[in-house]
C-alpha positions, 0 to 999 in steps of 0.5 A, a space after each residue: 500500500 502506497 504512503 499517504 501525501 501530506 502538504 508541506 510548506 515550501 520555501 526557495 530563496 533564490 538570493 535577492 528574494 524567496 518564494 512559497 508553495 506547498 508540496 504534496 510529497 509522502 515525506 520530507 526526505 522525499 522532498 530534499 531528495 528531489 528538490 534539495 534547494 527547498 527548506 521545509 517550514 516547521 510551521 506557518 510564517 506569523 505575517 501567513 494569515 490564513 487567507 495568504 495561505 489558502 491563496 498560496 494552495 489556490 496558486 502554488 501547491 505541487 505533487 511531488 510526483 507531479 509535473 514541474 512548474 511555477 516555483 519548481 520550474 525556476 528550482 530547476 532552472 537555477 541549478 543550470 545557472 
């Protein structure tokens, strides 16, 4: 039987700035496994209302096993840089 996913909050600071989403993945290890450039919050940022987060779920949240996009695709694109 497969593991169950659970959502996790994600951030990437790419330098000058960061960004957030959510990924669905069966476990952390399984994220830094994938997408070592991610950190893994502990718990939500104080200034992430509630509303902030259901925005990021609308516009950002990933399957593991998903195709990548958004923020994934510029994880991606920065390690050819």
């Amino acid at each position: 039987m497969a593991e169950i996913k659970r959502e996790f909050l994600v951030g990437y600071d790419y330098g000058m700035a960061g960004l957030w989403g959510i990924m669905q993945a069966r476990s952390e290890d399984e994220i830094h496994a994938l997408y070592p450039e991610l950190q893994i919050a502990a718990e939500r940022p104080r200034w992430m209302t509630d509303e902030i987060y259901a925005r990021l779920h609308d516009i950002e949240c990933h399957d593991i096993d998903g195709v990548p996009w958004g923020m994934i695709s510029a994880v991606i694109a920065d390690r050819h840089r």
